[in-house]
C-alpha positions in Angstrom: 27.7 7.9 11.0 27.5 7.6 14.7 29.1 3.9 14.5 32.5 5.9 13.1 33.0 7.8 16.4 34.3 6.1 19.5 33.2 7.1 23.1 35.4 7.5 25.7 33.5 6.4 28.4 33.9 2.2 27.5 30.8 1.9 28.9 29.1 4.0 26.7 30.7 2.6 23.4 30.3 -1.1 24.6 26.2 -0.1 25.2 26.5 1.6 21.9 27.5 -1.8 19.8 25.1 -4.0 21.6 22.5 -1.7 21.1 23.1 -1.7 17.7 23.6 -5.1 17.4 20.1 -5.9 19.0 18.4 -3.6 16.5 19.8 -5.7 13.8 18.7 -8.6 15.5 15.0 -7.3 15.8 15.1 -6.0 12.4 16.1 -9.4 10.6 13.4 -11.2 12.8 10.8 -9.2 12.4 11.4 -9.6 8.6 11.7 -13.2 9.0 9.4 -14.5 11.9 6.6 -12.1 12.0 3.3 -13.2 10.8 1.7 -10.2 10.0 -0.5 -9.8 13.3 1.7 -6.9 14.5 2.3 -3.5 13.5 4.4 -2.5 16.2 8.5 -2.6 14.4 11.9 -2.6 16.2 12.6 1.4 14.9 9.2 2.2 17.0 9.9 0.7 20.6 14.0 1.5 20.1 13.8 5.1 19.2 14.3 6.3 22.5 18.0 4.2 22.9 18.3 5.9 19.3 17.8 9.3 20.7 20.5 9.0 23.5 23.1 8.1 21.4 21.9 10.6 18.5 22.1 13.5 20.7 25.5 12.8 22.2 26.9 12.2 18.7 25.1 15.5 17.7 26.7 17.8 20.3 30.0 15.5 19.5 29.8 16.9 16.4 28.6 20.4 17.3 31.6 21.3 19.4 33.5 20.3 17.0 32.1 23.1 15.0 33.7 26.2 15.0 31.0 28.2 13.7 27.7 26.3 15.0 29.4 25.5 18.2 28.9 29.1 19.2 25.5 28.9 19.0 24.5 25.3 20.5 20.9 25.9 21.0 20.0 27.5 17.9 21.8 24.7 16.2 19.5 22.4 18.2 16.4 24.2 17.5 17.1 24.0 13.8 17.8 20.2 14.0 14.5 19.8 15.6 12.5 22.2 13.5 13.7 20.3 10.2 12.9 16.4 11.7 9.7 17.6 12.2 8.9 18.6 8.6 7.5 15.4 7.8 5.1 15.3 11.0 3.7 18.6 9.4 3.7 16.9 6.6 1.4 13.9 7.6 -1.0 16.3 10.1 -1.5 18.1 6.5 -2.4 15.0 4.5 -5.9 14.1 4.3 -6.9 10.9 6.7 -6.2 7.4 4.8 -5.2 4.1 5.8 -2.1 3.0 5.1 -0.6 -0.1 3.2 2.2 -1.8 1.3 0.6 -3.6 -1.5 -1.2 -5.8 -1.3 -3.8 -3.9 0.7 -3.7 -6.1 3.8 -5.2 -5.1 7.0 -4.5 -8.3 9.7 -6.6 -6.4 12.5 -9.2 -5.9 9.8 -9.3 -9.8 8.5 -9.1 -11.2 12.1 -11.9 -8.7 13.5 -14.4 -9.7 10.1 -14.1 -13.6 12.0 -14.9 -12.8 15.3 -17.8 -10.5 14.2 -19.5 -14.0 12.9 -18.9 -15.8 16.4 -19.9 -13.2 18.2 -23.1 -13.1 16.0 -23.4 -17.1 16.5 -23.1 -16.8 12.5 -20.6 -19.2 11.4 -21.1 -22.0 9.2 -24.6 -20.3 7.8 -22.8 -16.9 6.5 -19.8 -17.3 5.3 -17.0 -14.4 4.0 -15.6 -13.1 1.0 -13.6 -10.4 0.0 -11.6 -9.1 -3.4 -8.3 -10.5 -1.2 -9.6 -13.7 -0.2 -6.1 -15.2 0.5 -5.3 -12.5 3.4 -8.8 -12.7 5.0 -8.5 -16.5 5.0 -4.9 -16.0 6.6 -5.5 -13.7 9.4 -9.1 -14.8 10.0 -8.1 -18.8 9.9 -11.1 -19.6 7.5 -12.3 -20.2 4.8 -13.1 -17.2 2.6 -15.0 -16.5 -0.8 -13.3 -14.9 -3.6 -15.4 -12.0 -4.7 -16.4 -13.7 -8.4 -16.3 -12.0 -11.7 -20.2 -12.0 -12.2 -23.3 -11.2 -9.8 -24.5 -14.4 -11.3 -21.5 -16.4 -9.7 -22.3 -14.7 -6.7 -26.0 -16.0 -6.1 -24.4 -19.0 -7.2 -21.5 -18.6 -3.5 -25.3 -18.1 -1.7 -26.6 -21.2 -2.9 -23.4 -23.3 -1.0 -23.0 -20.7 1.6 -24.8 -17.4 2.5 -22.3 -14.6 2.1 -22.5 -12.4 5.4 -19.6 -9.9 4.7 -17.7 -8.5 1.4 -14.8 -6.7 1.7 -13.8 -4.7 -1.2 -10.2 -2.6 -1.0 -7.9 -0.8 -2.7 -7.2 -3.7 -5.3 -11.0 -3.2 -6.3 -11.7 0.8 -5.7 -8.4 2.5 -5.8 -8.4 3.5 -9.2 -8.9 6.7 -10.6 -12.4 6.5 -11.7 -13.6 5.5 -8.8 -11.9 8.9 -6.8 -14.1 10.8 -9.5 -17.0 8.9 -8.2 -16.9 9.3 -4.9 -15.6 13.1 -5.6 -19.0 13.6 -7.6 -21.7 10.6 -6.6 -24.7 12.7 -8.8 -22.6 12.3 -12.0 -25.0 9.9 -13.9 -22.9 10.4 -17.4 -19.7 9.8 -15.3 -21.1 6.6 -14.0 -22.7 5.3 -17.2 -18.9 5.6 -19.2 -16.8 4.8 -16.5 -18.9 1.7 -14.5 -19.8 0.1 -17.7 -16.3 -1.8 -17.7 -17.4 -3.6 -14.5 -19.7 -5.2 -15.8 -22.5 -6.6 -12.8 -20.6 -5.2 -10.5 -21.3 -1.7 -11.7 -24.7 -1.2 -10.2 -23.0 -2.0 -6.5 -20.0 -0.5 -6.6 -22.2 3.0 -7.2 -24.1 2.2 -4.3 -21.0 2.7 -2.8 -21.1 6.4 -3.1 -24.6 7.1 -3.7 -26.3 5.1 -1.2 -28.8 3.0 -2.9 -27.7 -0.6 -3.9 -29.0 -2.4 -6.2 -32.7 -4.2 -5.3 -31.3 -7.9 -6.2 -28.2 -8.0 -4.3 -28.3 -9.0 -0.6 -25.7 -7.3 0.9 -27.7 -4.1 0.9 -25.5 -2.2 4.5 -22.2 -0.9 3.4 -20.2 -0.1 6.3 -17.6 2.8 4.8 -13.7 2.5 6.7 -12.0 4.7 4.1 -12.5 6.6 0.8 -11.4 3.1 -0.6 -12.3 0.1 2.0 -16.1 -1.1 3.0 -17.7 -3.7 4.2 -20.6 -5.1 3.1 -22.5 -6.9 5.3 -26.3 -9.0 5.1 -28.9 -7.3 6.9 -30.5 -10.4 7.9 -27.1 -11.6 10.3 -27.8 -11.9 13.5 -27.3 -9.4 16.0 -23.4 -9.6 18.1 -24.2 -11.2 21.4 -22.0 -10.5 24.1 -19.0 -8.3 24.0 
């Protein structure tokens, strides 16, 4: 609404359409050049341009008011009071990780790489993860698909030791596995609901009671959130350096 009004001051209107024009720039080329690596978007680092201009188009508006324009900073108060609704609103929510499907997580993939050079572990351990084209992306390797089977997965060890498994959202964000972690002990819950995942079953409720099956060799799952681990091979090497 604030491109309708016209400033007086030409100065101020002429900074008010390049400003705007600029955010459409960063806006189309953060859509179309960005790889990913970045979290930080054009509405973030421009919001305080966006404020100037929002509050002199507010009181703009407000003396043009004859009732609200008697009482400016009540008016002002209220404004503020409702925009931060949804900041109560997210201090209220319970503490998740966010993501726009597919669950990607760039600082995530990249940091799963450089944990194996930093343990002097690539080429011997390898990765894989239920997203295996986003960790190959970010990280710039090669990266297992997690395999339908635990039999498929001894045979990924036999060509390449699997240091690290990531499993997210796409695998554990489903409602039976929020009952799981909501009630580990539940041993008819597990029995009925894990029996659909076939090999699998026995690790994914390791998960969330602790104990992993004997056989498989990823036996230290490293929690993130409610519905993101890690699971890494005790026998990597330890991180040299920093």
């Amino acid at each position: 609404m604030g491109c309708f009004y016209r400033f007086r001051d030409p100065t101020a209107d002429r900074l008010r359409w390049m400003s705007t024009a600029g955010f459409g720039t960063l806006i189309l080329a953060q859509a179309v050049f960005n790889s990913g690596e970045s979290v930080r978007l054009p509405v973030a680092y421009l919001t305080p341009l966006l404020i100037i201009f929002g509050t002199a188009f507010f009181f703009v508006l407000l003396g043009g008011h004859p009732l609200l324009g008697r009482w400016p900073r009540a008016a002002a108060t209220l404004l503020v009071l409702l925009q931060a609704v949804p900041l109560l609103h997210d201090l209220l929510e319970p503490r998740r990780l966010h993501f726009n499907y597919p669950p990607y997580f760039p600082g995530l993939f990249m940091g799963m790489g450089r944990d194996l050079e930093m343990r002097g572990a690539q080429g011997r351990f390898g990765l894989m993860a239920d997203v295996p084209a986003g960790v190959a992306w970010y990280g710039d390797q090669r990266v297992w698909a997690q395999p339908h089977t635990l039999r498929d997965f001894l045979a990924v060890s036999l060509e390449q030791r699997v240091g690290q498994l990531l499993l997210t959202p796409r695998t554990l964000d489903r409602p039976f596995f929020s009952e799981l972690a909501a009630n580990p002990g539940g041993e008819g819950a597990r029995a009925g609901g894990l029996a659909r995942y076939g090999d699998w079953s026995g690790v994914y409720a390791g998960l969330f009671t602790g104990r992993m099956p004997r056989n498989f060799p990823l036996q230290s799952p490293q929690r993130l959130s409610e519905n993101l681990y890690v699971l890494f091979d005790p026998s990597l090497p330890p991180l040299q350096g920093k």
